[in-house]
N, C-alpha and C positions, 0 to 999 in steps of 0.2 A: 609528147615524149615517145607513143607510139612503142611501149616497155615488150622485150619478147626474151622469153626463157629458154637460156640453152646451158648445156653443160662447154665450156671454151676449154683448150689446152692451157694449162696454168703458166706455160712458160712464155706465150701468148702476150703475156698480162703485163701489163707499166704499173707497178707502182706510182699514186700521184705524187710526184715532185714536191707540190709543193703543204703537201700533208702535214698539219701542225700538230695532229694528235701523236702521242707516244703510248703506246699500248704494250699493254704483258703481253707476247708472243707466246712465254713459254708454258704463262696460264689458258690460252687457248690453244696450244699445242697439248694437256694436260687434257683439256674438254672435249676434243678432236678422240682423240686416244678413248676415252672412256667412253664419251655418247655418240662419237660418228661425227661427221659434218654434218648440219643442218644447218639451211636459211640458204642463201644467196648473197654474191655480190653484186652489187651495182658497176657497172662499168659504163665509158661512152664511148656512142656507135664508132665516132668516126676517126678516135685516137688507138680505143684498148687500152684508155689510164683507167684505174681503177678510183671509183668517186666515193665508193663506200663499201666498207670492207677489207681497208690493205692488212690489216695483223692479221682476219682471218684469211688471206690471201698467203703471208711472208708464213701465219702456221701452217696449214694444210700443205704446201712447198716443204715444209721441215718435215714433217710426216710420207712426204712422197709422194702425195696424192697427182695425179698426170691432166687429171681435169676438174674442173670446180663448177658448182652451179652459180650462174649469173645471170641478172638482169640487164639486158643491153639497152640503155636510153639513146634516143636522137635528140641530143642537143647540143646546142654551141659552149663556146669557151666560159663563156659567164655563166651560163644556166649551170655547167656543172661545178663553177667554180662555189656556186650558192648551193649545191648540192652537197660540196664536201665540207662546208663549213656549217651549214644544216645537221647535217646528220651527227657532226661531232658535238655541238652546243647543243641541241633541243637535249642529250644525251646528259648534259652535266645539270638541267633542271630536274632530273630524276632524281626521286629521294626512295626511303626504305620508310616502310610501316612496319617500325619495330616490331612491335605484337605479332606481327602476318610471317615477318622474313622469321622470327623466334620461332614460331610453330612450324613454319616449312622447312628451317632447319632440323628440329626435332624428331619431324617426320620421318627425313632423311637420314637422320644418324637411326634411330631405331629399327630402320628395316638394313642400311647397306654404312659402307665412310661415304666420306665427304668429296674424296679423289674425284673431279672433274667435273665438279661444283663451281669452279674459280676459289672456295671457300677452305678453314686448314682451321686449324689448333690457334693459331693466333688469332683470326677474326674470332673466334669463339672468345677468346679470353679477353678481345675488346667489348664487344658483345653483351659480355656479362658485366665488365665492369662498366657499362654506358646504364645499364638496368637495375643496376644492383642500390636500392635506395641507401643513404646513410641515415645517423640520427640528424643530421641538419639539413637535409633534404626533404625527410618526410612526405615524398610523392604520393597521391595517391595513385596505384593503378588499379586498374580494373583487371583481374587475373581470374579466370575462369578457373576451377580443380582441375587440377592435374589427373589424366588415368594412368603416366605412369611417372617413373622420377628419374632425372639425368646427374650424373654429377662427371663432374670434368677436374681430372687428376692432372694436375702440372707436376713435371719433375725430370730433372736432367737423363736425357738419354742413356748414361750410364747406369742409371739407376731402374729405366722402363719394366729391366724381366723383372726382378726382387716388387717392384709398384702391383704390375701386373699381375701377376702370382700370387699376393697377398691379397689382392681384392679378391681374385677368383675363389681363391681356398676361402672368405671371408661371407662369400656368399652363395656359395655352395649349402649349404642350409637350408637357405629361404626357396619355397617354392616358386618357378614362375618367373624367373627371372634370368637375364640375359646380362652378360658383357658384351658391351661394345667398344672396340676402342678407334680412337682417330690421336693419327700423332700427327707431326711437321719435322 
């Protein structure tokens, strides 16, 4: 492959044709915006199609960016054609370790939001109801204590100041404690 790292002009770039993935643009145009670009594309030497990474290509284009870091390969038509179908499938045997993605969510809601996370108010409210045991479920988990406690307020945007204001003035009391809020 003979792999060599350059920053390319982004307008440079071929989208590959014939690319079967459909990617949120707007949710890495969101992650762009907030954390920077970071990583590389893959590209091939001898076209400038892109093998891996066209959302993050079509987002950082949407934000302006004039040049992207990329990975230039040498290889033929086949080798990248098993490169861009590589990299989108080995991608859908990825799974979440609930427990792990729960805490590093947590993490992140207690220091900042969630804004360019890829993550919002709805994964949250999937989230909780994927974990939340019933009486006929009876799971056991294994839950370590909590050092601190979250709770996540649903309610129609017209109602968010009146929600918000009542928590705040509710816990104004208690020592030591923090609002945080994340909407969608």
């Amino acid at each position: 492959m003979n792999p060599e790292y350059v920053d390319l002009p982004i307008n440079d770039l071929i989208p590959h044709p014939a690319n079967p993935r459909r990617g949120n643009v707007k949710k890495i145009v969101e992650s762009i915006k907030a954390n920077g670009f970071y990583g590389t594309i893959v590209v091939q030497k001898s076209t400038n199609i892109i093998l891996a990474g066209n959302h993050r290509w079509q987002a950082a284009k949407a934000c302006g960016m004039e040049t992207i870091p990329a990975m230039v390969v040498d290889v033929d038509d086949v080798e990248a054609k098993k490169i861009l179908l590589a990299d989108n499938r080995t991608a859908d045997f990825a799974t979440y370790d609930a427990d792990e993605l729960s805490k590093l969510l947590r993490d992140v809601i207690s220091t900042d939001d969630l804004i360019g996370t890829g993550f919002d108010a709805n994964d949250l409210d999937r989230l909780i109801n994927e974990v939340t045991d019933t009486p006929d479920q009876k799971r056991k988990r294994n839950i370590e204590p909590f050092q601190h406690c979250y709770w996540l307020v649903k309610g129609s945007t017209t109602q968010q100041g009146e929600i918000t204001d009542a928590i705040v003035k509710a816990l104004k009391r208690f020592k030591d404690v923090e609002v945080v809020s994340a909407t969608n």
